[in-house]
C-alpha positions in Angstrom: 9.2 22.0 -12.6 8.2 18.7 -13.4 5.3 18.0 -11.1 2.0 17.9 -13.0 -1.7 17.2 -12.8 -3.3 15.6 -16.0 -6.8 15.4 -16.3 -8.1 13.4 -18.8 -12.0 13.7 -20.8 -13.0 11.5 -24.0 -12.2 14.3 -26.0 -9.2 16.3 -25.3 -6.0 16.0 -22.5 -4.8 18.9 -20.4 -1.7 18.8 -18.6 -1.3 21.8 -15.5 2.1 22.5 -14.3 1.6 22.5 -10.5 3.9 25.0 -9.6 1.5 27.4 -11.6 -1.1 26.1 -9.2 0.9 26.8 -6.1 2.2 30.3 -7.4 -1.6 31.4 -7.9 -2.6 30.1 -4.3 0.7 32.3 -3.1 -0.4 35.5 -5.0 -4.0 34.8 -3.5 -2.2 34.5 -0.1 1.6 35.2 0.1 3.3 33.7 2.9 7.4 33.9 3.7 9.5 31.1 2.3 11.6 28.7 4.7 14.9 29.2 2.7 16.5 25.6 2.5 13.6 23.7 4.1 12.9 20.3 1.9 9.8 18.0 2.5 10.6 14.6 3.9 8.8 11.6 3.7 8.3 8.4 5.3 6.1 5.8 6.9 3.9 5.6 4.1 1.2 3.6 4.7 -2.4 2.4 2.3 -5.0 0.7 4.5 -8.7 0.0 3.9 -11.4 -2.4 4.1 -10.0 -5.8 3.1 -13.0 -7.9 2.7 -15.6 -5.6 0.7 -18.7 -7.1 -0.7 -19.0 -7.4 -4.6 -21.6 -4.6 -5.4 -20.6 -2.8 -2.4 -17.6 -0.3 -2.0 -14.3 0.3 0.2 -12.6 3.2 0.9 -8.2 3.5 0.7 -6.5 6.1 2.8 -2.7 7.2 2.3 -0.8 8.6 5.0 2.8 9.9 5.3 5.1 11.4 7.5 5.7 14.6 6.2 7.2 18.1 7.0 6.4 21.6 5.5 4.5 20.5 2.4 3.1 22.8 0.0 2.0 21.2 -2.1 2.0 17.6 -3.9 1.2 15.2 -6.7 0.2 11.7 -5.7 -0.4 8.4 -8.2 -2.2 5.4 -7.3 -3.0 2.3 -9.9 -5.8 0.0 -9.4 -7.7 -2.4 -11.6 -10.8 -0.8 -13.4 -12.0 -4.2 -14.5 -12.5 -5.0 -10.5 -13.2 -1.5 -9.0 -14.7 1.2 -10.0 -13.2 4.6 -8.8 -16.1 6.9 -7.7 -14.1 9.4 -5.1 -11.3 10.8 -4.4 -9.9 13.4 -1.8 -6.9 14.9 -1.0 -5.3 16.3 2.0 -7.8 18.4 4.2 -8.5 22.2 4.0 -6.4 22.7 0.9 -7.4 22.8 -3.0 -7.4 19.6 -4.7 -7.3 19.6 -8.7 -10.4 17.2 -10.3 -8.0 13.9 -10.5 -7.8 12.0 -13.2 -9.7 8.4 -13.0 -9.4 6.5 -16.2 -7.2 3.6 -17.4 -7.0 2.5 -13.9 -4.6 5.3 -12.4 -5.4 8.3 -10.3 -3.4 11.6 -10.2 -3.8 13.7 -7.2 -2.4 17.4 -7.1 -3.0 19.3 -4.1 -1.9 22.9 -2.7 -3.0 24.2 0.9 -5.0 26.9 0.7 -5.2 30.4 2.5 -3.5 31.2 5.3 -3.6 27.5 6.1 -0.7 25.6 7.6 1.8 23.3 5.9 1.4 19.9 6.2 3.4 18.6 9.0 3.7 15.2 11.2 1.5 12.2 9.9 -0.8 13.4 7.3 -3.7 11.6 5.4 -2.4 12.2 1.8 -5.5 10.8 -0.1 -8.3 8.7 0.2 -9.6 6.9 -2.6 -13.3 4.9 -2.4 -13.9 2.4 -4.9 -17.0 0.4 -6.1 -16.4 -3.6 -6.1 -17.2 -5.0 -9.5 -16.2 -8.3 -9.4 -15.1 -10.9 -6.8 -11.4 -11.8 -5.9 -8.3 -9.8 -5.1 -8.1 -6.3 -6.2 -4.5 -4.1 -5.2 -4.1 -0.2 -4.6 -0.9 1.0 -5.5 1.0 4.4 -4.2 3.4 4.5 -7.3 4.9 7.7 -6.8 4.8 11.2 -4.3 6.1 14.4 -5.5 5.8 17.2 -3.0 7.2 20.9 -2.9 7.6 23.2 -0.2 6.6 26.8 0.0 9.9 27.7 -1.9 8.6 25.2 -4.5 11.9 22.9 -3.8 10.6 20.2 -4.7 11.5 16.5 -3.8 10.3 13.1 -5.6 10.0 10.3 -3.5 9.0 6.5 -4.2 6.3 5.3 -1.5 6.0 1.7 -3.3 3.9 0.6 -1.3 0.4 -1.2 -2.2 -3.3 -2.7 -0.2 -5.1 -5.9 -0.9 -8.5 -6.3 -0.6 -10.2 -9.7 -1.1 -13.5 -8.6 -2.2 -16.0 -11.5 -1.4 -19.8 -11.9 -2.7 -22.8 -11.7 0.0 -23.5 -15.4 -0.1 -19.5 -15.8 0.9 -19.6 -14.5 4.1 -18.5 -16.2 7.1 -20.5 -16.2 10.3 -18.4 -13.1 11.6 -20.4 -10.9 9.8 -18.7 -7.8 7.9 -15.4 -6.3 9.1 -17.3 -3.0 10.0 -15.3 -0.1 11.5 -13.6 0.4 15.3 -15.4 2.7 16.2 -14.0 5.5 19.4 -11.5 2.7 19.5 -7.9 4.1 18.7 -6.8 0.7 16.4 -7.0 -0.3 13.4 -8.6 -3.3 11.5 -5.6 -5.0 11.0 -7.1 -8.4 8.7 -5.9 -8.2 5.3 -6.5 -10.6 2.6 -5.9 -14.4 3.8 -6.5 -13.1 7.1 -2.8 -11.7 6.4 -2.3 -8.6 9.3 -2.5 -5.2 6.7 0.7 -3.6 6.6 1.0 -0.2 8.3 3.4 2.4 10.2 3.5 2.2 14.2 2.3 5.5 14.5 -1.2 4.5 12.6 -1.2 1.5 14.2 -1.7 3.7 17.7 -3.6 6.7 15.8 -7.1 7.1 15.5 -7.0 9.1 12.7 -3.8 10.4 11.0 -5.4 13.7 9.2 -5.9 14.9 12.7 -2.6 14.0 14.1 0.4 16.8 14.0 4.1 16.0 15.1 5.6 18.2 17.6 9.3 19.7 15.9 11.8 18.2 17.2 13.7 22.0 18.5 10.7 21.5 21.0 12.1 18.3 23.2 15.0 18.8 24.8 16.4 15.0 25.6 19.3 14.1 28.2 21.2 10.9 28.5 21.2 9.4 31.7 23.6 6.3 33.3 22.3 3.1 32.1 21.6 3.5 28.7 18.3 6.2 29.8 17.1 9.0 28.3 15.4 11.9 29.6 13.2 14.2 27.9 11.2 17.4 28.6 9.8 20.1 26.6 10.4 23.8 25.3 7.6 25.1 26.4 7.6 28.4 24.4 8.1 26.0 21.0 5.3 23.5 22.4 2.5 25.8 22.8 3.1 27.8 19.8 3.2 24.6 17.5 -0.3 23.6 19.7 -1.6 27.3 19.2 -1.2 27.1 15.2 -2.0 23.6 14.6 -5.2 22.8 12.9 -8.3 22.9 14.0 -9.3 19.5 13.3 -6.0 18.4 15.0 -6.5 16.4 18.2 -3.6 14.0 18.7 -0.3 15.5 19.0 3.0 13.4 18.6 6.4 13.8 20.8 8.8 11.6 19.1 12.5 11.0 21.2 15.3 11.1 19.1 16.8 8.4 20.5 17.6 4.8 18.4 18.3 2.1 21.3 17.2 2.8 24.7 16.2 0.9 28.0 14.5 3.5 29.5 12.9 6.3 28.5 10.6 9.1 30.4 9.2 12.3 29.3 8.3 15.3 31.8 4.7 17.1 29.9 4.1 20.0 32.3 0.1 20.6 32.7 0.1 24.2 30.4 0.6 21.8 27.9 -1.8 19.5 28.3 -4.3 21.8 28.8 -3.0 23.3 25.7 -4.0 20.4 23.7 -7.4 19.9 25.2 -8.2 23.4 24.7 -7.2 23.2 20.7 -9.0 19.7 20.6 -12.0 20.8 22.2 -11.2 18.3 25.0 -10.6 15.7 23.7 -7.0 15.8 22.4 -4.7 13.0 23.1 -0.1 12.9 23.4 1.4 10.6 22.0 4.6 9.8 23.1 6.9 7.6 20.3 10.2 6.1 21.3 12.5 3.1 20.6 11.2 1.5 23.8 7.4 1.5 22.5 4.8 4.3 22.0 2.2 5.5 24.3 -1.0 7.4 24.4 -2.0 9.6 27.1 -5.9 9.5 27.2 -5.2 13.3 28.9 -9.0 13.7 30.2 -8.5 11.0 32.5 -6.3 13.3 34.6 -6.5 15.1 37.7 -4.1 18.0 37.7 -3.8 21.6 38.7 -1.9 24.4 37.6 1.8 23.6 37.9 1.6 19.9 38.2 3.5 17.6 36.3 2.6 14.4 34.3 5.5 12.2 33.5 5.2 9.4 31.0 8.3 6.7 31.3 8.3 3.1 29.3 11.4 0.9 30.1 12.7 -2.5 29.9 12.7 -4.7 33.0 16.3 -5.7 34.2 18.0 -9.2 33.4 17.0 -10.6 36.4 13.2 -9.5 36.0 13.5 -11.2 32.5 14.7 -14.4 34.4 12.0 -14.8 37.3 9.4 -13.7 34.4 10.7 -16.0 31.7 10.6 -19.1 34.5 7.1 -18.5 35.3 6.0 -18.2 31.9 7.9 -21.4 30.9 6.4 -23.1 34.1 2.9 -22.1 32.4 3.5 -23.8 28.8 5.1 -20.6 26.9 8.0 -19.3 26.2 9.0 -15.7 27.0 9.7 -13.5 23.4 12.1 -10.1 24.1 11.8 -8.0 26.9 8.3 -7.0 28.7 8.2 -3.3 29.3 6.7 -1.5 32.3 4.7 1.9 31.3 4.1 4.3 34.0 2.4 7.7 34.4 3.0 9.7 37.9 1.7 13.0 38.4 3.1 15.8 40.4 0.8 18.0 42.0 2.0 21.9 42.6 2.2 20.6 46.6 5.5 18.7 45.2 3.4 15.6 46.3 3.8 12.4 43.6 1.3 10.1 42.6 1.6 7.4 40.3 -1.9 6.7 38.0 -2.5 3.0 38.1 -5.4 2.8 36.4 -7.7 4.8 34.4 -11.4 5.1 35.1 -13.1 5.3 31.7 -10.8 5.2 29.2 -8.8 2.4 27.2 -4.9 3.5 26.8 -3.1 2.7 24.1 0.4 1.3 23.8 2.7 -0.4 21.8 5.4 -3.0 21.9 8.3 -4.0 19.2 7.1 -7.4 18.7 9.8 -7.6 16.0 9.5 -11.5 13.6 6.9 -13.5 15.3 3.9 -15.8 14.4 1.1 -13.9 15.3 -0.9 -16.4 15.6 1.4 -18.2 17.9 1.7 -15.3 20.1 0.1 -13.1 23.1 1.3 -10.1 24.8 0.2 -10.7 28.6 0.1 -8.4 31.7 2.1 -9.1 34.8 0.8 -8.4 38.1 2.5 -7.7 41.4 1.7 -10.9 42.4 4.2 -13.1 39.7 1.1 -14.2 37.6 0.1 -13.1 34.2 -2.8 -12.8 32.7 -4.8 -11.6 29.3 -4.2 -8.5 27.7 -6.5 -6.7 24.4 -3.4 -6.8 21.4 -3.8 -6.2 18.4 -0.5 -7.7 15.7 0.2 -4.6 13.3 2.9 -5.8 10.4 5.4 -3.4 9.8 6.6 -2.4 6.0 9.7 -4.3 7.1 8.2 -7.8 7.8 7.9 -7.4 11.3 5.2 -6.4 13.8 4.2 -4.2 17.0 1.8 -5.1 19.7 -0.8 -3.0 19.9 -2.2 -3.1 23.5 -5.0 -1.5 25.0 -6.1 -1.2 28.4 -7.4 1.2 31.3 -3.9 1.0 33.4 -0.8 1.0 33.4 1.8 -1.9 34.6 4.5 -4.1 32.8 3.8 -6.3 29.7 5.7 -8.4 27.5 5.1 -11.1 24.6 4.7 -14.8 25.2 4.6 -17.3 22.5 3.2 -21.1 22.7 -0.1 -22.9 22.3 -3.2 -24.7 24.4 -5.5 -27.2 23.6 -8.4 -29.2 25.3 -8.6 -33.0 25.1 -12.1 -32.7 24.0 -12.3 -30.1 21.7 -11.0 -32.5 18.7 -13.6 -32.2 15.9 -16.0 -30.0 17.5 -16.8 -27.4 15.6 -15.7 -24.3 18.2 -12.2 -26.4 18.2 -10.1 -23.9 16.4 -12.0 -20.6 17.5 -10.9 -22.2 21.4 -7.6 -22.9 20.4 -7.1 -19.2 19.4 -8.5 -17.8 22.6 -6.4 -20.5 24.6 -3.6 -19.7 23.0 -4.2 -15.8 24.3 -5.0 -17.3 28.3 -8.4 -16.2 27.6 -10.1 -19.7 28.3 -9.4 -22.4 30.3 -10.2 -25.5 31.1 -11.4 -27.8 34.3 -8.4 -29.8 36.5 -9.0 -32.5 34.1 -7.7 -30.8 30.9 -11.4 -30.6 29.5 -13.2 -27.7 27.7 -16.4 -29.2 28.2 -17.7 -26.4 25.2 -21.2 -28.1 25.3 -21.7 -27.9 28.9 -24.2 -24.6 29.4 -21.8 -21.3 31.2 -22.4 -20.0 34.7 -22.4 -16.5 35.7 -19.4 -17.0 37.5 -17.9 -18.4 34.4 -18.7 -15.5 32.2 -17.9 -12.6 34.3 -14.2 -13.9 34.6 -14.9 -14.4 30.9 -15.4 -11.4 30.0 -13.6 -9.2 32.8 -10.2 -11.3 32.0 -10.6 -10.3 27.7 -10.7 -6.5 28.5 -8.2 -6.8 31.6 -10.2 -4.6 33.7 -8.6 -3.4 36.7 -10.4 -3.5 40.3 -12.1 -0.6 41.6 -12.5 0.5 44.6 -16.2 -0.4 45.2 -17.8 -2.7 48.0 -19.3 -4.4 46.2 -21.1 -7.9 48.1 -23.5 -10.4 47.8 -24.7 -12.6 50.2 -24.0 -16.1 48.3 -20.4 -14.8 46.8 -17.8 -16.2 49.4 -15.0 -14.0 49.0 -12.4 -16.2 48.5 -14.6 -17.7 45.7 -12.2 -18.2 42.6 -14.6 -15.7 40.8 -15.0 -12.8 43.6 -13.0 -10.5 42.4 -14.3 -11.4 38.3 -17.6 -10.5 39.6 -16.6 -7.2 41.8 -14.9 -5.7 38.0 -18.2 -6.8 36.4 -20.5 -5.4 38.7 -18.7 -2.4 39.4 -17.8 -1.4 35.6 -21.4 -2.4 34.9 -21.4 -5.1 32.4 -23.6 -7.5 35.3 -26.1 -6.8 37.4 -27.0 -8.6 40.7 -30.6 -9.9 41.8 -33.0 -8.4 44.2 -32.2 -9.8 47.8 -28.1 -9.2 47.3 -28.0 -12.2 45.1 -25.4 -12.5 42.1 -26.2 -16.6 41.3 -23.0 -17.2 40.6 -24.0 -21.3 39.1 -27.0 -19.9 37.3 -26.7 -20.6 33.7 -26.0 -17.6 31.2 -29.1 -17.1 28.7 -28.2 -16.0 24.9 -30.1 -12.8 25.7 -28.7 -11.7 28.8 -25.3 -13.2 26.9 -26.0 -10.3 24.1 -26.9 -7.9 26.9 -23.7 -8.1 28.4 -21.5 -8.4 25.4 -23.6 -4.7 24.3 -22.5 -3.5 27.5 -18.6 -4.4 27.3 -18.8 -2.7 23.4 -20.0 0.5 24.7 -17.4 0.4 27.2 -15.0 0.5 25.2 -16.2 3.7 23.4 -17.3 1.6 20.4 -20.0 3.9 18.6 -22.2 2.5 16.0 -25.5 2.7 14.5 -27.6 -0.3 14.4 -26.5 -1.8 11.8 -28.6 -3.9 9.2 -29.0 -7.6 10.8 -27.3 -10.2 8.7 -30.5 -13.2 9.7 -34.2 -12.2 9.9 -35.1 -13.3 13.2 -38.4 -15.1 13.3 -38.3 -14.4 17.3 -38.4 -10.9 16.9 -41.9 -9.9 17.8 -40.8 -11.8 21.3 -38.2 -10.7 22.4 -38.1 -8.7 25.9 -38.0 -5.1 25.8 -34.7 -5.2 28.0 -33.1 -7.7 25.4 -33.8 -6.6 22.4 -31.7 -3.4 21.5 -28.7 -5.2 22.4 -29.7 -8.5 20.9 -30.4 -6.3 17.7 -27.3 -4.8 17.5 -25.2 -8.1 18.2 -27.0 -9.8 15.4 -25.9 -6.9 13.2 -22.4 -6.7 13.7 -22.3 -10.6 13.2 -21.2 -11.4 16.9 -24.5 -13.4 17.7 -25.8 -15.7 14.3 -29.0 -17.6 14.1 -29.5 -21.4 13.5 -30.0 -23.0 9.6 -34.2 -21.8 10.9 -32.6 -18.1 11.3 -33.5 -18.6 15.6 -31.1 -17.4 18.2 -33.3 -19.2 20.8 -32.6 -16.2 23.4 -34.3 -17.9 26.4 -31.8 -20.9 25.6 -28.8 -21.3 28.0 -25.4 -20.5 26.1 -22.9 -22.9 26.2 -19.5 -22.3 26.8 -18.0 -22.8 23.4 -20.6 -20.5 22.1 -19.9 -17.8 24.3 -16.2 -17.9 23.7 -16.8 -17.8 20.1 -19.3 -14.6 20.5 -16.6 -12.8 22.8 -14.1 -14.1 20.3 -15.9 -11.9 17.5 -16.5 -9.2 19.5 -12.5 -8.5 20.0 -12.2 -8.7 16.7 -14.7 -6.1 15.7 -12.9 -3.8 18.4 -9.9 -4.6 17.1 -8.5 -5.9 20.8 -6.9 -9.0 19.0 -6.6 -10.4 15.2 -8.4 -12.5 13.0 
């Protein structure tokens, strides 16, 4: 057998069959073998940290789609003149051999250990954290995969793939701070070198973390072809809760893929054993994903009422030609142009009663979905809710490139209802030269800001209340719930009511004592960073807080209900100080600069692109 691990010291070099590795882990723990069962591999992916520091360090993880592996020998290549290695892992609960880190290449060989399972579904194959030598571009490189299966078949595959990073020097930094991490958000960072989107599968793109993802067999959906090119799908449950019952411990996102290649509609029935299945094996907080060639979706399953025997089913299809019409005419009559087909997602339950109820929206939790967005400009294009009502509005996306060239839209939000892609552009007569002009443009571009009747920005003039709740309400497209929720000097019919009822009631604003919201009262840069704090931890974003890029000099005066929050933003680079290193906190904001702060802050969550 060819596959080998080579470890190299100054004074000798050793090469190990693997195969004598596996066959000792097999003595140590014999297990059957699956008699004509190959590996297969796909969707490889290498993602990372694209803008480390110099003197800092950024980690690389590999994932593939694989099926009953072994064991396997991976090779990366980097540049020891511009990264140092000074890690490496290999897959989870398995033994890894010490791999080889000199002359810029590392060798990975890894069998699963025990009476551990095979590796199956979307598995993290390696990660690989390097120390930044010297400015500039640096690349990663998966050169080559060999992996072997219980019977020791073995199978050589070619992953070619490779990650940039653009590793920058402190002093280099732009005023967005560092990239950071997402957090309990389930995206990834998706700016690569030049801003460039990071090339990655679909299925990472909606995973939070692929070493604790498994993919359900495919003998376990049963699928059923329906008039008008629709599928149907529902489960074996014997197969379903076995694979459950035996998947890892550390799993807690399981996969149902539908075998289907070109379908308009598409709709899975997920019976509630099974979900409770999942959040039993996940310790509750487990996740179904559900991939298909209409989009992907990802049932947040402990926002769910069930009982027993209910039923949960998940359906995604295309709107019909004459939806795309009435849609495409209102979007043209708004300054875009309609791109493909907008999709409606839908969850209903079915209680045990036989009653049905369809789950609108959910009440803590961001769902994640995606869209073939296919060759596009992302910078030239939104993905947009529709409402009931024939208008569209803002929608959290994130632009994921594909290996192929082209991309999905990731999109995130606590309901459910139809979305599609719009392409096109906005820009405010009197934003030319000022310096917010191309951060505005962006978030114009996504319907995220607007203007006044006259076509102005006005980015100097200070924000409202008013102005910031539909602000901020409209970049997380938060639904409406059903609070009453009144103040005495909101009209409701005020073109902001029903900003200010999402704001107040998902607790990102608070009102003043005598029923007041102030809806013209200007918008201090603390109660700005107050707010912003809140709509973070909404999301589930976790973090520590982290060092603060500017020494404030107003520190020892801040309030005491201010300063956590003002603290944190400063460290994550959504609030910067002046050239005096002031944020001026008691100092209105103006509306370009709290654009630009909201701007950062969906960057950092990953709810839209660089």
């Amino acid at each position: 057998m060819e596959m080998i691990a080579i470890y190299n010291s100054k004074r000798w070099k050793m090469r190990i069959p693997l195969y004598i590795f596996v066959l000792l882990c097999m003595l140590i723990a014999p297990f059957p073998a699956h008699a004509n069962t190959l590996p297969a591999a796909s969707a490889f992916t290498l993602s990372g940290n694209a803008s480390p520091v110099v003197g800092g360090s950024f980690t690389v993880t590999a994932t593939a789609q694989v099926s009953e592996v072994f064991a396997f020998e991976a090779i990366f290549r980097y540049d020891p003149l511009k990264v140092k290695l000074i890690r490496a892992d290999g897959a989870s609960n398995g033994n890894l051999l010490k791999p080889d880190g000199g002359e810029g290449t590392i060798i990975l060989a890894w069998s699963e250990a025990g009476n551990e399972q095979s590796l199956n579904g979307i598995v993290r194959m390696a990660q690989l954290t390097f120390n930044v030598l010297q400015e500039g571009e640096t690349e990663v490189s998966w050169q080559s995969l060999k992996i072997a299966n219980r019977s020791l078949q073995e199978v050589a595959v070619t992953p070619d793939r490779s990650f940039r990073a653009q590793a920058r020097s402190e002093s280099s930094l732009d005023d967005t701070g560092s990239t950071g991490s997402t957090g309990g958000v389930s995206a990834p960072r998706a700016e690569g070198a030049g801003k460039e989107p990071a090339t990655v599968a679909p299925e990472v793109a909606i995973i939070t973390n692929p070493a604790q993802t498994m993919q359900v067999s495919e003998q376990a959906v049963r699928v059923t072809s329906e008039s008008g090119n629709r599928v149907h799908a529902v489960l074996n449950m014997t197969q379903v809760l076995q694979e459950i019952q035996e998947s890892s411990k550390e799993t807690s996102t399981f996969v149902i893929t539908i075998p289907t290649k070109e379908s308009s509609s598409v709709s899975v029935d997920i019976p509630s054993e099974v979900l409770q299945a999942i959040l039993s094996a996940s310790g509750g907080s487990g996740s179904l994903v559900i991939s298909s060639s209409v989009g992907m979706y990802k049932l947040p399953i402990n926002q769910l009422k069930l009982d027993a025997n209910s039923k949960v089913t998940i359906a995604m299809a295309t709107v019909t030609e004459e939806q795309i019409q009435a849609i495409g005419t209102r979007v043209a009559a708004e300054g875009f142009t309609l791109t493909g087909a907008p999709v409606d997602f839908s969850v209903s339950i079915q209680l045990s009663s036989g009653q049905i109820t369809e789950l609108h929206d959910y009440d803590s939790a961001f769902a994640a979905r995606t869209l073939p967005a296919r060759q596009l400009d992302p910078e030239q294009t939104a993905a947009v809710l529709f409402l009931p009502d024939g208008t569209m509005a803002p929608v959290p996306t994130l632009f994921v490139k594909q290996p192929d060239g082209s991309y999905v839209a990731l999109i995130q939000r606590m309901g459910n209802s139809t979305y599609g892609l719009i392409t096109g552009s906005r820009t405010f007569a009197d934003l030319s030269g000022h310096w917010s002009e191309r951060h505005i443009e962006v978030m114009a571009g996504r319907l995220l800001v607007n203007g006044d009747s006259e076509g102005r920005f006005r980015p100097d003039d200070a924000i409202t209340r008013a102005e910031f709740a539909k602000l901020l309400t409209d970049a997380f497209a938060l639904p409406e719930k059903d609070v009453r929720t009144t103040f005495s000097d909101v009209d409701p019919s005020a073109w902001y009511s029903a900003s200010f009822r999402k704001a107040v009631s998902f607790g990102l604003m608070e009102g003043y004592d005598g029923g007041l919201f102030r809806p013209d009262a200007f918008v201090t840069r603390e109660e700005l960073a107050v707010m912003l704090d809140r709509a973070i931890h909404l999301t589930g974003y976790k973090y520590d807080s982290p060092p603060q890029s500017i020494q404030l000099l107003e520190g020892e005066q801040l309030n005491d209900w201010s300063k956590a929050a003002i603290e944190g933003m400063v460290g994550l680079g959504i609030i910067t100080g002046d050239q005096e290193h002031r944020i001026r906190p008691s100092q209105p904001a103006t509306r370009a600069e709290a654009a630009v702060m909201l701007k950062r802050m969906l960057i950092k969550l990953s709810f839209m692109n660089e």
